[in-house]
C-alpha positions as CSV (number, residue, x, y, z in Angstrom):
1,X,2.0,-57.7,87.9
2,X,5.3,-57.1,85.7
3,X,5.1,-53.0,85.1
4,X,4.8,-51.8,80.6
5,X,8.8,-50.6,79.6
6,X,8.2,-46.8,79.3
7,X,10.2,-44.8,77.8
8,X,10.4,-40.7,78.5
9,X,11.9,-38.3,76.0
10,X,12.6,-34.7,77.8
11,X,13.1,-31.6,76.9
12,X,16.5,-30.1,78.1
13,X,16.3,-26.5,79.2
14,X,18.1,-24.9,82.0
15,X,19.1,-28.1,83.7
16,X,19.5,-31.8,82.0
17,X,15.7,-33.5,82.0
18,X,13.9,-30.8,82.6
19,X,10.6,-31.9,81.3
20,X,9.1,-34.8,79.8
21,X,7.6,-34.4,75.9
22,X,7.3,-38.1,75.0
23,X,6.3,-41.1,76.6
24,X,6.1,-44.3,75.7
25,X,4.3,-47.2,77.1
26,X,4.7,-50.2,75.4
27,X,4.3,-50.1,72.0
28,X,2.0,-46.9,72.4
29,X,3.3,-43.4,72.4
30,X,2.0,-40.3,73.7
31,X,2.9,-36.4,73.1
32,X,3.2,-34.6,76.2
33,X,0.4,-31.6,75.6
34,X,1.1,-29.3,79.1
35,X,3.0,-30.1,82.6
36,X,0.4,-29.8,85.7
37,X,2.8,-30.6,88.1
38,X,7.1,-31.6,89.3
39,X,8.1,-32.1,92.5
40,X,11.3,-34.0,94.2
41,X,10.8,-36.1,96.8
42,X,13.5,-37.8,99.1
43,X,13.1,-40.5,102.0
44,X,14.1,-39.0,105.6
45,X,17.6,-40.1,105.8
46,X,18.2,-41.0,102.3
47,X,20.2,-38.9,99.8
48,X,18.2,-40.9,97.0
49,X,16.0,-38.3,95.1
50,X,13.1,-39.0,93.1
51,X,11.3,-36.4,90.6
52,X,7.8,-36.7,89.6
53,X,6.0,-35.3,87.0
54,X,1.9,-35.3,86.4
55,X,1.2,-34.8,82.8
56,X,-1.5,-34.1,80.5
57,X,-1.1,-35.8,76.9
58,X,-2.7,-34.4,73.9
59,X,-5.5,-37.7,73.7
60,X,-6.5,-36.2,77.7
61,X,-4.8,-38.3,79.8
62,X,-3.5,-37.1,83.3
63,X,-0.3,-39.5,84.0
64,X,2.0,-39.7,87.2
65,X,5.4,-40.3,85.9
66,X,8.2,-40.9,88.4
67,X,12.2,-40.7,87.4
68,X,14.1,-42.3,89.8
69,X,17.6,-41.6,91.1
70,X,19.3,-44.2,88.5
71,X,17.6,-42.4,85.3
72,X,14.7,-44.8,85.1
73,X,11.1,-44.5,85.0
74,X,8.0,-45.6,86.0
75,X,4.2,-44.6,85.4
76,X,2.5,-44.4,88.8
């Protein structure tokens, strides 16, 4: 199954892609209404990082985003 392009806009704070406020899937774009959850995660033994977000849009969706090490992104 070939994964939808997506496409995250952020919000740049503090530190460079510090939240996500746009994502689009496809041709279908969604606002980012609140963050529920970030975390990092890394493999035991890797120094490859991953950070995933779980976001709420403003239609009431709850996606899993995840931005890899490279810059890009998948939905989960």
């Amino acid at each position: 199954m070939v994964s939808p392009d997506i496409l995250v806009e952020c919000y740049a704070g503090g530190r460079a892609d510090e939240r996500p406020r746009r994502v689009t899937i496809g041709t279908r774009e969604y606002l980012v209404s609140r963050l529920l959850g970030e975390w990092v995660e890394a493999p035991l033994g890797s120094n490859h990082q991953q950070r995933r977000y779980k976001i709420l849009t403003t239609e009431g969706l709850v996606l899993e985003l995840v931005r890899s090490n490279d810059g890009t992104w998948r939905l989960v």
